[in-house]
N, C-alpha and C positions, 0 to 999 in steps of 0.2 A: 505633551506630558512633562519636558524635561522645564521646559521654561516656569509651566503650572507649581513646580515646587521648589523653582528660584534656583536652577541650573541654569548656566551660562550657555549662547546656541548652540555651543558646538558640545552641549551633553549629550543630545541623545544619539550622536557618533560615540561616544562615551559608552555610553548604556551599551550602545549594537555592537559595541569592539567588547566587553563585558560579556555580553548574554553568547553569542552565536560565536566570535573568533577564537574568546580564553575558554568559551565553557565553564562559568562559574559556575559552584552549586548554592550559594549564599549573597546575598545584596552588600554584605560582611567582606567580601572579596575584591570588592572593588577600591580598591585603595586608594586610584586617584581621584577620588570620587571625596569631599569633604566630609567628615563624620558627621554633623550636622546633618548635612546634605540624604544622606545615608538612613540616618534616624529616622528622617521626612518619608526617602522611600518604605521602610520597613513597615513604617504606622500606616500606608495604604495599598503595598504591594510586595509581591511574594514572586521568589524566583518559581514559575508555576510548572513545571516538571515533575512528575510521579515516576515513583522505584517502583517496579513490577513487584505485587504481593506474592506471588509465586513462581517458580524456576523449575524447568525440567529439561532434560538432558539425555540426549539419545546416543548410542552405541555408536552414531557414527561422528558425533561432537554437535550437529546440531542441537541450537538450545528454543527450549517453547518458553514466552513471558507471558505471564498476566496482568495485564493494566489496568488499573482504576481507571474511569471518565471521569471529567467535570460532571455528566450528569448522572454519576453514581450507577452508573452499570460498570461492566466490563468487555475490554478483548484480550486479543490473542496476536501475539507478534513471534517473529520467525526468526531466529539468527542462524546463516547458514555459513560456517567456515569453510573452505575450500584454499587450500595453501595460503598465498599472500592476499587475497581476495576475502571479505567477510562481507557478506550479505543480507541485509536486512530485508525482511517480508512484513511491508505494512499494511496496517489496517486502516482503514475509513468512513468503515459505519459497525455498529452496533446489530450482528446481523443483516440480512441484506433483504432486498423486493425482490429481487432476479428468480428468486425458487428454481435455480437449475436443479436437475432432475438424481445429477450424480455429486452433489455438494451438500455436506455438511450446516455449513452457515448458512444456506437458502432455506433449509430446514428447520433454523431457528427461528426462520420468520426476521421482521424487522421491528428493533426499539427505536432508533436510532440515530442522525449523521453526528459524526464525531467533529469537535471546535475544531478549528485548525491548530491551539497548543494543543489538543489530543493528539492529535497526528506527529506535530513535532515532536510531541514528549516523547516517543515513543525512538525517532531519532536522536536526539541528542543523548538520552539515557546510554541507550545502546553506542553512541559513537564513543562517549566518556568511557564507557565500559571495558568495551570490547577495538573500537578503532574500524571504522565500517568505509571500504571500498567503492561501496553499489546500493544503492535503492533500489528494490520492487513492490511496487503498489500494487499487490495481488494476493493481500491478507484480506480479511474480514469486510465485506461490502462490497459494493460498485463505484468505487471511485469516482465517474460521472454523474452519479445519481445524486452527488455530493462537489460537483465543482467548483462551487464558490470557496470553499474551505480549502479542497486540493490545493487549487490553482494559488490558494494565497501564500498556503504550504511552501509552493514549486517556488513560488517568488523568493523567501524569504530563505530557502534551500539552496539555490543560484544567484541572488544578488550579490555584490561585491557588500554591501554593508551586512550580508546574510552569512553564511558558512559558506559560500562563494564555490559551492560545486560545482563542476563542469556536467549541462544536462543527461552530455553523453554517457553519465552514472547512474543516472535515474531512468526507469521506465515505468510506465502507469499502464495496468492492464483492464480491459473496459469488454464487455457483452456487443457496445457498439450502439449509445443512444449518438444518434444519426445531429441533432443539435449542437449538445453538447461537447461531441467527438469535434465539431468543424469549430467551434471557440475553443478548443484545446490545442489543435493544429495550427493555429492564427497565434495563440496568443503565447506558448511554452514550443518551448526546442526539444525537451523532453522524447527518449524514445518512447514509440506504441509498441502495443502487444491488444491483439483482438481474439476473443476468444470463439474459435469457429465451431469444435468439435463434429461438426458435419457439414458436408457443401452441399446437400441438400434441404431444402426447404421443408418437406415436411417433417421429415426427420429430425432434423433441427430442432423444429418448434416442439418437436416432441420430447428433445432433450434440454430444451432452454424456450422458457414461454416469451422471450425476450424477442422470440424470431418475430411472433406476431407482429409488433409493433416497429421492430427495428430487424430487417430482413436481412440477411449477409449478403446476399446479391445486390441491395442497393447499399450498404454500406460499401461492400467493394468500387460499386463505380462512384462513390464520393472520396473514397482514396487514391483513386486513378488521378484526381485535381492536384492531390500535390506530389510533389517530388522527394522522395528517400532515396534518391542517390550520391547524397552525401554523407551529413556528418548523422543524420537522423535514423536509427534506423526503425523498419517495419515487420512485426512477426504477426506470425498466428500461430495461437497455442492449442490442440488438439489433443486431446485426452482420446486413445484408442481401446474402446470396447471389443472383447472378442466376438464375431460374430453381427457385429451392429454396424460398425463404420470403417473398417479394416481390407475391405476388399477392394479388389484392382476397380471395380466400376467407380466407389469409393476416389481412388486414388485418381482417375481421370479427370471425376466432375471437379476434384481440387484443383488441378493442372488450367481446367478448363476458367474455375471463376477468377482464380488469379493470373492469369494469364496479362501479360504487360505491366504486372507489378512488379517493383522492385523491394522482397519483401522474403524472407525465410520461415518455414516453419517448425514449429518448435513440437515433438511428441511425448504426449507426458504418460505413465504409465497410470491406469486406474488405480485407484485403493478403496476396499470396500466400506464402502456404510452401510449399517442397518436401513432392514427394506425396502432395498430398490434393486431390482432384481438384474442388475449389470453384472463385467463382469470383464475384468483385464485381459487382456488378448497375450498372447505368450511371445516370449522374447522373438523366438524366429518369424514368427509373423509381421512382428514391432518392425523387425530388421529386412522384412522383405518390402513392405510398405516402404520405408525411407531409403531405402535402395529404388526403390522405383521411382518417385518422384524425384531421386536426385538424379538418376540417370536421364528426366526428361528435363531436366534444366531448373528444377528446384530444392532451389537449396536447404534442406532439411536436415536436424538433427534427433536424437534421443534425449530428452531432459534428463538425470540421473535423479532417481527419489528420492530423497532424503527425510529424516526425523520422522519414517511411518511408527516407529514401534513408540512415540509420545504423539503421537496423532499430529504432528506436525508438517505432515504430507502436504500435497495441495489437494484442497477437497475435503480437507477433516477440520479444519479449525472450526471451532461453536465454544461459545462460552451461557447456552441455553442453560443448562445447570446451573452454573456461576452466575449469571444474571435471577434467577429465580430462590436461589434459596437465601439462609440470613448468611454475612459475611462478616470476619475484620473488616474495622472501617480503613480507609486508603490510609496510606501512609501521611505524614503530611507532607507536602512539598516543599518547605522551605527548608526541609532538612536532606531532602532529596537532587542528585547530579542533575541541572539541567535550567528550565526557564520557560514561559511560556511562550512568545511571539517567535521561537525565543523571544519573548516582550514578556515586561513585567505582568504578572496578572492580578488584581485589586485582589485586596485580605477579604473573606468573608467578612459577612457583615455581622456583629455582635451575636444578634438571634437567632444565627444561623439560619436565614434565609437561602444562603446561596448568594455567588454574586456575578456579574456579568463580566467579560473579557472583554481587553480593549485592544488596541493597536491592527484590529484585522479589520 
């Protein structure tokens, strides 16, 4: 691209020190860049980042955004402060396939996968913004079910010409398509997060139709191949129903599938959704479960809830509504913090067709 409008080779070092290291929000910013030069980009491309059209704010400082797509729907992004730490909760698709049984956005069905600048906009916005510590990939979608976009995401997240993160900030949380999981392990240093919510099988499937297809007992022994006893590490996220998956038999069969992993589990408390007839299990029970498996040599914590009373929980984002009715149109991005590949993204085309994204 850089050469196509008569930069010299080492522009598009230029551009990536531009887009991803200063965080411009304008083509207008770049100053070592020729005015000429500049004019050229502006008449074919646009720093391609969208400002969330709406903002909410929960008592406990977490904030919910709403973000335009390129393909004119919408999601739902997470920002979680916690002292010097601020944490972002991405999204990936538009809705999701997964239809878990205790999730919001399975409910909305799927429109969806998001470009990979959707996924960056949604970072870089928030890092201009706010100053962001940690990734998690555990908003809106199944991030495997969308790989190709992630993983280009993950690249251009961790590159030295990228925003040059250290993986060990990022983690991608997945149901466990058994494919796509093993070209994620191979190909990103990225921490996992797998979402179990039962070590039983049929149960499982009953909570997550994912089981059919992708079984947690054989995902497990494809994670036994590699090693997280390093710098990588391995969780399982478990959402504890009262009554459903909280009991000691519960607590062994987990003991029992993970066993020889090197790998923590993470317990998340329920929050309810409309009709599905679950149902949060109570703090001492929360606390007697994680006391048991940690006394049996795993390592287990309590996730702390955050942003339930803006439905910013995990399990409550849906932008089903927001996708369905009429809206403001998106803000425009060239006036907005941020960029596409971070990469330029081509101007709409006069008759407003839409236009396609380049650089991924």
């Amino acid at each position: 691209m850089a050469t196509e409008i008569g930069m010299p080779r080492f522009g598009a070092k230029q551009l990536a020190q531009w887009l991803y290291e200063k965080n411009v929000s304008s083509i207008d910013e770049m100053t070592n860049i020729s005015k000429a030069v500049r004019e050229r980009l502006k008449e074919r491309y646009e720093v391609g980042v969208h400002e969330p059209i709406e903002r909410m704010t929960s008592v406990d400082g977490t904030e919910k955004y709403l973000f335009p797509t390129l393909s004119g729907h919408f999601i739902e992004t997470v920002y979680i402060p916690d002292g010097e730490r601020g944490t972002l909760c991405v999204s990936t698709q538009v809705g999701c396939k997964m239809n878990c049984l205790f999730c919001q956005t399975g409910k909305q069905g799927f429109q969806g996968n998001l470009e990979t600048a959707d996924i960056l906009s949604q970072v870089s916005w928030a890092h201009r913004e706010k100053g962001l510590t940690n990734l998690v990939f555990m908003g809106q979608g199944e991030p495997f079910d969308n790989l190709d976009n992630v993983m280009k995401a993950l690249e251009i997240l961790t590159a030295d010409y990228g925003f040059a993160w250290s993986p060990k900030r990022i983690t991608v949380s997945s149901v466990g398509l058994k494919k796509n999981l093993r070209r994620y392990l191979e190909e990103s240093q990225c921490h996992l997060a797998i979402s179990l919510h039962s070590p039983i099988h049929e149960q499982r499937l009953q909570l997550m139709p994912a089981e059919r297809q992708f079984a947690i007992a054989e995902v497990v022994e494809m994670l036994k191949e590699y090693d997280f006893s390093h710098q990588r590490r391995l969780s399982f996220e478990y959402i504890v129903f009262k009554g459903v998956n909280d009991t000691e038999v519960h607590a062994k069969e987990l003991l029992k599938l993970l066993r020889g992993l090197d790998c923590r589990v993470n317990l998340i408390r329920f929050h309810q959704i409309p009709n599905v007839d679950l149902q949060g299990t109570d703090d001492a029970s929360m606390m007697a479960f994680r006391d048991y498996l940690t006394k049996h040599g795993l390592f287990t914590t309590v996730r702390a809830s955050r942003g339930e009373d803006v439905f910013a929980a995990c399990g409550l984002l849906s932008t089903k509504v927001e996708n369905e009715r009429p809206h403001p149109q998106p803000l425009d991005p060239s006036n907005s913090p941020g960029r596409g590949e971070k990469s330029l993204t081509p101007n709409p085309s006069p008759k407003g067709e839409g236009s396609s994204y380049t650089g991924y």
